[in-house]
C-alpha positions in Angstrom: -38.8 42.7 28.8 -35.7 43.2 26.6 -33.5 43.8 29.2 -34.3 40.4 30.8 -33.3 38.3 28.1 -29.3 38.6 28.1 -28.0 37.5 24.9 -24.9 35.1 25.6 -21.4 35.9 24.6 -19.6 34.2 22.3 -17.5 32.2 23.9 -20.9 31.1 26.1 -22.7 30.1 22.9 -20.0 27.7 21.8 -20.0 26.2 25.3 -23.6 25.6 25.2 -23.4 24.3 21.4 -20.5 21.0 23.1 -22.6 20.6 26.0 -25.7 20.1 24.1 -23.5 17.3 21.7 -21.6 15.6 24.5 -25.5 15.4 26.0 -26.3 14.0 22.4 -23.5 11.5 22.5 -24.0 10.8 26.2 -27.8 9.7 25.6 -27.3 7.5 22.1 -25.5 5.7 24.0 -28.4 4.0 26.4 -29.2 2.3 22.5 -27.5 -1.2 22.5 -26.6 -0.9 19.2 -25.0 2.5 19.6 -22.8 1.1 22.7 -21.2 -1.9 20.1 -20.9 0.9 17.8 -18.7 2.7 20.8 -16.7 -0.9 21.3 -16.0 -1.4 17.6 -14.9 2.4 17.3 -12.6 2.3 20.2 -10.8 -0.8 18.9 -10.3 1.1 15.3 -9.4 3.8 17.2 -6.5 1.8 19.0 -5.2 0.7 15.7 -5.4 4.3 14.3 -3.4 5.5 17.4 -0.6 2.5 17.0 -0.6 3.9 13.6 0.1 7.7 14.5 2.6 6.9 17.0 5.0 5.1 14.9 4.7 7.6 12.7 5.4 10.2 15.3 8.6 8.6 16.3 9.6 8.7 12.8 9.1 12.5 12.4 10.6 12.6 16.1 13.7 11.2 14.8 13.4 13.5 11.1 13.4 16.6 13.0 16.1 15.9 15.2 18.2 14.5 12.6 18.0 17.4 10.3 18.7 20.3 13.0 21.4 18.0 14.4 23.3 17.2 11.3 23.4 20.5 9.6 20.3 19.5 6.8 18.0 22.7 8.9 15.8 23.1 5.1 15.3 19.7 5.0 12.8 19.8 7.3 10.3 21.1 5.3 9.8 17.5 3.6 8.3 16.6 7.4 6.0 20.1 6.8 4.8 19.3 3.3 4.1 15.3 4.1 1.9 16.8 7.0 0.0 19.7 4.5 -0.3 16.7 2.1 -1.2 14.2 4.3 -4.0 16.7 6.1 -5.5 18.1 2.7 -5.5 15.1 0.9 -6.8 12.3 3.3 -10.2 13.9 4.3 -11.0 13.7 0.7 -10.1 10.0 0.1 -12.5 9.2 3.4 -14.9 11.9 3.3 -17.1 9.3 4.9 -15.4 9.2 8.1 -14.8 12.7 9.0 -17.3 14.5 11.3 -19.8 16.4 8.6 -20.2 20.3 10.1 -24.3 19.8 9.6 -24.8 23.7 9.6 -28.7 23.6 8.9 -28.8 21.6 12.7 -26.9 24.8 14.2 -28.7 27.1 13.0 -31.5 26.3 14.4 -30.0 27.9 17.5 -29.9 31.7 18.2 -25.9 31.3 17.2 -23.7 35.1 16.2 -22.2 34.5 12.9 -18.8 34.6 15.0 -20.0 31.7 16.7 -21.1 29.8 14.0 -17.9 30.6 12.3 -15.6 29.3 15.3 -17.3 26.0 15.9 -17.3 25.1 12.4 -14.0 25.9 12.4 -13.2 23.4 15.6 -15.1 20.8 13.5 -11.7 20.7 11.8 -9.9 19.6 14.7 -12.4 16.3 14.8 -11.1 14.6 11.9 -8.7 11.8 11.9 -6.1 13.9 9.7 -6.2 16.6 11.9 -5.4 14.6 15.2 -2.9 12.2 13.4 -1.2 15.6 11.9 -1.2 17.5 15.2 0.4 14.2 16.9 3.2 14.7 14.7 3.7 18.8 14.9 3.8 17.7 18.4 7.1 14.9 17.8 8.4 17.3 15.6 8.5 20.5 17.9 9.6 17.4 20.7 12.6 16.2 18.0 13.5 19.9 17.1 13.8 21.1 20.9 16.5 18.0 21.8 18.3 18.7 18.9 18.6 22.5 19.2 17.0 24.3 22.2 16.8 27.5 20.7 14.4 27.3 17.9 11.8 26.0 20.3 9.8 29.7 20.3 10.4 29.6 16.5 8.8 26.4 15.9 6.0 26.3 18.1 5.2 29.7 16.4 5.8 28.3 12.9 3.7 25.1 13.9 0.9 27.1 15.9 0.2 28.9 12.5 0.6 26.4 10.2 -1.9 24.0 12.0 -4.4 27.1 12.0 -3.7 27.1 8.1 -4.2 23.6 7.4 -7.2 23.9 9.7 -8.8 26.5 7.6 -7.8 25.4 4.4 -9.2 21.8 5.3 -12.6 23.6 6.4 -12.5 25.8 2.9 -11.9 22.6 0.3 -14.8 20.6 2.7 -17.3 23.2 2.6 -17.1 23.6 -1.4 -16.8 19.7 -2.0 -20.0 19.5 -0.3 -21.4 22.6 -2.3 -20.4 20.8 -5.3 -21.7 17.6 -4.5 -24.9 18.8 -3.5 -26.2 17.6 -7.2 -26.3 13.5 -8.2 -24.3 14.5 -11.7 -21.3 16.6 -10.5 -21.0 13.5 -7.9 -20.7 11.4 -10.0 -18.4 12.9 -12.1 -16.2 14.0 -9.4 -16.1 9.9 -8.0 -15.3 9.0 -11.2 -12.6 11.3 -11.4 -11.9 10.2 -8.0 -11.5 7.1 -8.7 -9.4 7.5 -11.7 -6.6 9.9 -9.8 -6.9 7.0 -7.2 -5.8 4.2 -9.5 -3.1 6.6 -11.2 -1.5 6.7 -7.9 -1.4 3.2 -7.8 1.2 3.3 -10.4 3.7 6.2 -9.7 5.6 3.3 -7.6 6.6 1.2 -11.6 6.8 4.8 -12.8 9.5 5.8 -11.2 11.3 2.6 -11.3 11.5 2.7 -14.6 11.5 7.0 -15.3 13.3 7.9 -11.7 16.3 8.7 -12.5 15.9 10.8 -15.9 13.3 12.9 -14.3 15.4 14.1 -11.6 16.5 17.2 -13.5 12.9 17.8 -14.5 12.5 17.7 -10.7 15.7 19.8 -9.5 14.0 22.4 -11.7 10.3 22.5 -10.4 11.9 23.0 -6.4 12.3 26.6 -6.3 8.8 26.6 -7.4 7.3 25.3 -4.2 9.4 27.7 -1.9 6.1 30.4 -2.2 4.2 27.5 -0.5 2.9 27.5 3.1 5.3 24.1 3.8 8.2 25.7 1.9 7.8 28.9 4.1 7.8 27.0 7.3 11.0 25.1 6.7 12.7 28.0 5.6 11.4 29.3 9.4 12.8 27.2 11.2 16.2 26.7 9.2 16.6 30.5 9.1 16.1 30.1 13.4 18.3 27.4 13.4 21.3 29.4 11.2 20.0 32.8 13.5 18.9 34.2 10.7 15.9 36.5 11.5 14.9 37.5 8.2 13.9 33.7 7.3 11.9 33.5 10.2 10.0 37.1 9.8 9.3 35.9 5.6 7.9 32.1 7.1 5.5 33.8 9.9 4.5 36.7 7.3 4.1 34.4 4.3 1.9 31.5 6.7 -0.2 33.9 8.1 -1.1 36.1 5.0 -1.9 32.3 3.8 -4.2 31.7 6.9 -5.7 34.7 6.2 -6.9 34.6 3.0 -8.1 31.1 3.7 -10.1 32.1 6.3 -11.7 34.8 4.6 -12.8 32.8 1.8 -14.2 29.9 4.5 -15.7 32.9 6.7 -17.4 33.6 3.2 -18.6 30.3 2.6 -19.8 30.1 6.1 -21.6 33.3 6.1 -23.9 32.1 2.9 -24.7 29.2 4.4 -25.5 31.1 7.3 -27.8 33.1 5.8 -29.9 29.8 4.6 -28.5 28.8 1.6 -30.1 25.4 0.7 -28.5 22.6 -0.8 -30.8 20.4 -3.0 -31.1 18.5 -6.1 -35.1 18.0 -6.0 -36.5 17.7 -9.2 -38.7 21.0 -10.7 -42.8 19.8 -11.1 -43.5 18.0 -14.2 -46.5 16.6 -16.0 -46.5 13.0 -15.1 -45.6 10.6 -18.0 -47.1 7.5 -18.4 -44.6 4.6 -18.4 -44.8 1.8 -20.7 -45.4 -1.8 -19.3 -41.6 -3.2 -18.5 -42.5 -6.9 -18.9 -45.8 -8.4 -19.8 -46.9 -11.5 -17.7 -46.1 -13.7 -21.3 -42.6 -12.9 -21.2 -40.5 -15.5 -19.8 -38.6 -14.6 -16.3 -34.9 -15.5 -16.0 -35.8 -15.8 -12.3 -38.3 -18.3 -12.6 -36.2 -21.1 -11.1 -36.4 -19.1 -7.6 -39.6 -18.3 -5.8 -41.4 -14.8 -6.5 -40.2 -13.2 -3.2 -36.7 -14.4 -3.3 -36.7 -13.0 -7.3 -38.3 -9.7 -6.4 -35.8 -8.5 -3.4 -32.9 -9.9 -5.8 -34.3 -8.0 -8.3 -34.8 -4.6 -6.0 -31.0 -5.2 -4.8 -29.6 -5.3 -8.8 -31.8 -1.9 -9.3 -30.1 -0.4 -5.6 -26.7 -1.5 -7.3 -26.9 -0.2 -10.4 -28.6 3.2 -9.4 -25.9 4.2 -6.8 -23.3 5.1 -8.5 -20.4 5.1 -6.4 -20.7 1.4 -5.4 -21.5 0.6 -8.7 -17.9 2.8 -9.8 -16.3 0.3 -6.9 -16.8 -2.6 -9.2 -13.9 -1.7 -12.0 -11.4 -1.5 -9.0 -10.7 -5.6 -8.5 -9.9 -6.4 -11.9 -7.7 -2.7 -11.6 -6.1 -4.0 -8.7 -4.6 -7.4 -10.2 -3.7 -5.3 -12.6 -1.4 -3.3 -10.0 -0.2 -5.7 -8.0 0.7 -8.5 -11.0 2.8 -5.7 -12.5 4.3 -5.3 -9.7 4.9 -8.7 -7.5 4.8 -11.1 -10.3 5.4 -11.7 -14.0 9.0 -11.7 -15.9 9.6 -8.2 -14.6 7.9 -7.3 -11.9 9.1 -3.5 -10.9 8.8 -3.9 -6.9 10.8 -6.9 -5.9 13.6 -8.7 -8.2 12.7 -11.7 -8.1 8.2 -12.5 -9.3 6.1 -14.3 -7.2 5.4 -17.5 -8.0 1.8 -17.8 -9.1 1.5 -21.0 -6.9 1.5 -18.4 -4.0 0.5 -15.2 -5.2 -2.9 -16.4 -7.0 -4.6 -17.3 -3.6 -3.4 -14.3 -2.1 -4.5 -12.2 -4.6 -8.1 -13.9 -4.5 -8.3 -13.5 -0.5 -7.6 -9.7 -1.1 -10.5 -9.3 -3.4 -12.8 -11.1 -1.3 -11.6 -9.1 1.8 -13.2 -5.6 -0.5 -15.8 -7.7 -2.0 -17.3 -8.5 1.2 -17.7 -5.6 3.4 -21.1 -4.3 2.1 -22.5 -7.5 3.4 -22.1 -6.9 6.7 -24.5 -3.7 6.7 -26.9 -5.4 3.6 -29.8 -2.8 5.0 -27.7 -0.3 4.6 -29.5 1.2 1.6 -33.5 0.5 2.4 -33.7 3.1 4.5 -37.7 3.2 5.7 -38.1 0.7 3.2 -37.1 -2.1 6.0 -40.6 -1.7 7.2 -42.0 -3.2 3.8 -40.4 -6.0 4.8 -42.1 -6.8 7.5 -46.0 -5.8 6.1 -45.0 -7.8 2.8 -45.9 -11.6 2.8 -42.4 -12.7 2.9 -40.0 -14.1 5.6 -36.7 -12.7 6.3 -35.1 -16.1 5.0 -36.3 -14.9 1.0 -34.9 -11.5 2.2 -31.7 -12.9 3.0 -31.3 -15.4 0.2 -32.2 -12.6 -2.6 -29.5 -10.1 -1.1 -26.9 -13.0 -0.6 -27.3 -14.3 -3.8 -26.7 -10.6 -5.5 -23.5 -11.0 -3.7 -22.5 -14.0 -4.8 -23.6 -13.2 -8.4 -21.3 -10.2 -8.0 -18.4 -11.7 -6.5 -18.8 -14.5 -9.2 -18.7 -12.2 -12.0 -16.0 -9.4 -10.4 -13.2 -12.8 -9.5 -14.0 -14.3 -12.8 -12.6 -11.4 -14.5 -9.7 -10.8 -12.4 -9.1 -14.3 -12.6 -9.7 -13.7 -16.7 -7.0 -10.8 -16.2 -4.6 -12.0 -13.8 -4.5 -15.5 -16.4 -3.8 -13.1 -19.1 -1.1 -11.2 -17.1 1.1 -13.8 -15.5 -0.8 -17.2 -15.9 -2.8 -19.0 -13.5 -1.2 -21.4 -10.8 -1.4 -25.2 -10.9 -4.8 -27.3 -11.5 -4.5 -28.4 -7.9 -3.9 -25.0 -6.7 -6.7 -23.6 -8.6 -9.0 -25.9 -7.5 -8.3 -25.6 -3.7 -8.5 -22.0 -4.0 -11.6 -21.9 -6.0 -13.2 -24.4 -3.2 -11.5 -21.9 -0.7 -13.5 -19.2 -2.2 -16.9 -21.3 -2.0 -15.7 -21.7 2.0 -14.8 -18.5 2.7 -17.3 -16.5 1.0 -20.9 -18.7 2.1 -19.1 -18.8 6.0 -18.8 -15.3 6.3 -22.8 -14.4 4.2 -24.2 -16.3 8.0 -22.0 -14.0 9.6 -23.0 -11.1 7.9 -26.7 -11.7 8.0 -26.2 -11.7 12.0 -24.2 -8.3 11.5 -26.9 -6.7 9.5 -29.5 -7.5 11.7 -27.1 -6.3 15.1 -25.5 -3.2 13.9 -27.8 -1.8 11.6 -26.5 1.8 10.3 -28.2 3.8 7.4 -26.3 5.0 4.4 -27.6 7.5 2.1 -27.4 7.0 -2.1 -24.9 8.9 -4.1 -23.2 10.7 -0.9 -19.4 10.5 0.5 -20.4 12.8 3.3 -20.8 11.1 6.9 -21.1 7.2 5.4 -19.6 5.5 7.7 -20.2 1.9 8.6 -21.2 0.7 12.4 -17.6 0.7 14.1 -18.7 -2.7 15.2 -20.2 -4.6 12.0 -16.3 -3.3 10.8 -15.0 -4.8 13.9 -16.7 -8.5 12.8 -15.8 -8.1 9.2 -12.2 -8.3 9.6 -12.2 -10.6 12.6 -14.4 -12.7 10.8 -12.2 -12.9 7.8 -9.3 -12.9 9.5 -10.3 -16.3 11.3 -11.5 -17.6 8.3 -8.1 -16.4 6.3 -6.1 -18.2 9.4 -7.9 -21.7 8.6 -7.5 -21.0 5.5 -3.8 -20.4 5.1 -2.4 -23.4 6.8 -4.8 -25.9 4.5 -3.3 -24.2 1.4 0.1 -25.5 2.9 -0.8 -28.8 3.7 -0.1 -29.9 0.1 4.4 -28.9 1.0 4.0 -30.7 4.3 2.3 -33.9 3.1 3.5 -34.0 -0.5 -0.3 -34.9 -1.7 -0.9 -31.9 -4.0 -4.6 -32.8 -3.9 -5.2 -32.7 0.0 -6.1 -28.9 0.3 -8.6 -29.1 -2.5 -10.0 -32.1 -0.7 -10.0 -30.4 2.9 -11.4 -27.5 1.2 -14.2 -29.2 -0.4 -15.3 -30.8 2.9 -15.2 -27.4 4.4 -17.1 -25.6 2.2 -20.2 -28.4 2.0 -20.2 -27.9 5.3 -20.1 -24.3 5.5 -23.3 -24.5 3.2 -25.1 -26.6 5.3 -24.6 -24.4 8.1 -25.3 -21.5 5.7 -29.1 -23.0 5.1 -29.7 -24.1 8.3 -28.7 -20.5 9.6 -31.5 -18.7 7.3 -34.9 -19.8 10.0 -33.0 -18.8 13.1 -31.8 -15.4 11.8 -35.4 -14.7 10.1 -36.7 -15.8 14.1 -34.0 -12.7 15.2 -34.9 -10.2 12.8 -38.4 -10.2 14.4 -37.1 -9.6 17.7 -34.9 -7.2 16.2 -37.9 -5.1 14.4 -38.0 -2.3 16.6 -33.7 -1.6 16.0 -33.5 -2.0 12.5 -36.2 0.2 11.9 -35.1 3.0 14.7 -31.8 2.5 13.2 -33.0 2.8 9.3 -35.5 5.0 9.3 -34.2 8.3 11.1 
């Protein structure tokens, strides 16, 4: 009987491994809620591919420049923005790359050669990888018009520097998520995160002010990077360009010993989680402690204005705020970003135009920008109850105290988070005129209780499930993102022109006016929203919890 069973070849294993995910894909998709998800992905996706292109015609025009106009070594700026730009980005969105779920695989009879290869193509999936080999593509294009013969040398040089970048990309993934396995190092590694990503934020005043006596410092550290795999390749192609075949032999040697090394550390990594390896952060057994009463019933409540159901889920949504730690880091960045963008737009000195701002425009503009990172989460609010959305509906409570607990945490947080950047941005560069405050703080009330109806209709349409204290594969519904910005981009169009009105009409008091009109009736039609989206979220019982509880 073991003769009968042939055991498929590689190549046949990873062919069975895509068909059984394009079957995957191809069946998710009779789900409503996974074919909006499809329409709201391929509308990012034309966006993402408007962005690559222009970018392609500017390495296009790079490439051909340098080889044409005798600056060959330049070129490896194009190769080191492309290494950068590949490495970098997957770790910035983590939660939008396609996660290599290894435990799912291996519940297939896969080789280890197999298992290696298709994790490897996993690298190809992510949106650094396409945009990056989109523009090795406009290079290769850009270098062949410019000089026909280093075409074999570069598509050589580019064929082994994608297969680098590929497996180096694979190699930093694998031991992120090995190091992010436990809720401490992820924490510590967001909030490091977080601070390289606001120190980036200010290399632009930096240099401004420190360019030009740093150069030398600079001039010095270059020969430095010439044992680099970006280095190497320029010095490829400009030693093909200048027929110099020693160049090219040193780039192809020195890329490929990189891609080798890279990929035996990866086929490493891959091979122990072959093997099994487990990643977990469950607790050991311990004796059960008995917890002390939080709050005896004498206590006074300082939610005893609202009703016991709206005060418990408001209640539950603080505790789901303050235990995930990266949305809770997410909270220091608005008062961080007025910090950024005052320095630089506004003030006596601002360090990226010569002339500041005036607060009179910048203020509102500033606010809408908050309110446009502020708001997101509300569009997915179920995000985080997981099988929890099932208490819901076995408690005694109607989804119009679930939605006014989780709306009001909202607007307690975007209360608090644009008082203090309005606290800091007064402090910085002073706040704008009474009548310009006031029509963009009745602007805010407009904007912010219009789009909470909206979002209660997104949360309840494109449900998707995010997990605590992860980066990994959290990604939003492509089309609850697809209603978040057209839904603030509508309201940000009405918006705009009423802030003008006051220059057209010469009555500085007319936006505040308009604005205050508009938002009373954006509350109405907030309230009288609440029973008709409780009456959907009944019909939509069966989706949210398919699409909560997997």
């Amino acid at each position: 009987m073991a003769d009968v069973a042939r055991v498929p070849g590689v190549s046949e294993q990873i062919g069975l491994v895509a068909g059984l995910r394009w079957r995957i894909l191809r069946n998710g998709l009779r789900k409503k809620h996974n074919q909006w998800d499809l329409v709201g992905m391929i509308f990012a996706g034309v966006f993402a591919a408007l962005f690559v292109l222009g970018i392609c015609f500017a390495f296009f025009f790079g490439a051909y420049s340098f080889l044409s106009g005798g600056h060959e070594s330049w070129i490896a700026f194009l190769y080191w923005g492309i290494f950068l730009f590949w490495q970098l980005v997957p770790i910035f969105t983590a939660g939008f790359g396609a996660g290599f779920e290894f435990r799912t695989l291996l519940r297939f009879p896969l080789s280890l050669r197999a298992f290696y290869l298709i994790g490897l193509a996993y690298g190809l999936s992510d949106f650094a990888a396409v945009a990056s080999s989109c523009w090795l593509i406009a290079m290769i294009i850009g270098a062949a018009v410019a000089n026909p013969s280093v075409l074999p040398a570069m598509l050589l040089i580019s064929a082994l520097f994608l297969l680098m970048n590929i497996t180096l990309e694979r190699m930093i993934g694998s031991w992120i998520e090995r190091v992010l396995a436990r809720r401490r190092s992820r924490e510590i590694f967001f909030a490091v995160f977080i601070l390289f990503a606001v120190s980036v934020q200010f290399l632009n005043p930096l240099l401004q002010r420190y360019g030009r006596s740093a150069q030398p410092w600079v001039k010095q550290l270059l020969p430095y990077l010439s044992v680099f795999p970006p280095s190497l390749a320029g010095q490829a192609i400009a030693g093909a360009a200048q027929g110099k075949s020693l160049d090219v032999l040193l780039g192809v040697a020195g890329i490929s010993a990189y891609a080798l090394l890279f990929s035996m550390f990866l086929w490493m990594r891959f091979a122990t989680q072959y093997r099994g390896e487990e990643l977990s952060e469950t607790a050991a057994p311990v004796r059960a402690v008995v917890r002390p009463v939080s709050r005896t019933a004498g206590q006074s409540d300082g939610l005893r204005l609202l009703t016991p159901q709206v005060a418990a889920v408001l209640r539950k949504e603080f505790r789901y705020l303050t235990r995930n730690s990266f949305a809770f880091f997410l909270l220091i960045m608005p008062p961080v970003f007025v910090l950024l963008f005052t320095t630089q737009f506004a003030g006596k000195h601002p360090t990226a135009t010569k002339l500041a701002v005036s607060t009179e425009f910048f203020f509102p503009g500033m606010m809408a920008y908050l309110i446009l990172i502020l708001m997101a989460p509300a569009y997915n609010s179920f995000a985080y109850d997981g099988k929890g959305i099932q208490t819901f509906f076995t408690s005694p409570l109607s989804f119009r105290e679930v939605f006014l607990g989780k709306n009001l945490l909202q607007a307690g947080m975007l209360a608090f988070e644009l008082s203090l950047s309005m606290a800091a941005f007064s402090y910085l560069v002073g706040l704008p005129s009474l009548p310009v405050l006031a029509a963009t703080l009745a602007a805010i009330v407009f904007n912010v209780t219009g789009q909470l109806a909206i979002a209660n209709w997104s949360s309840l349409c494109f449900p998707r499930k995010l997990n605590f204290g992860q980066m990994r594969g959290q990604r939003q519904s492509g089309m609850a993102v697809l209603v978040s910005f057209g839904t603030q981009i509508l309201l940000g169009g009405i918006s705009a022109p009423i802030l003008f009105m006051s220059r057209w009409t010469g009555d500085k008091w007319l936006p505040m006016e308009v604005f205050a009109f508009l938002a009373a009736a954006a509350i109405a039609g907030y309230s009288s929203s609440l029973n008709p989206l409780a009456v959907l979220a009944e019909k939509k019982k069966e989706t949210l919890i398919d699409a909560l509880s997997r």
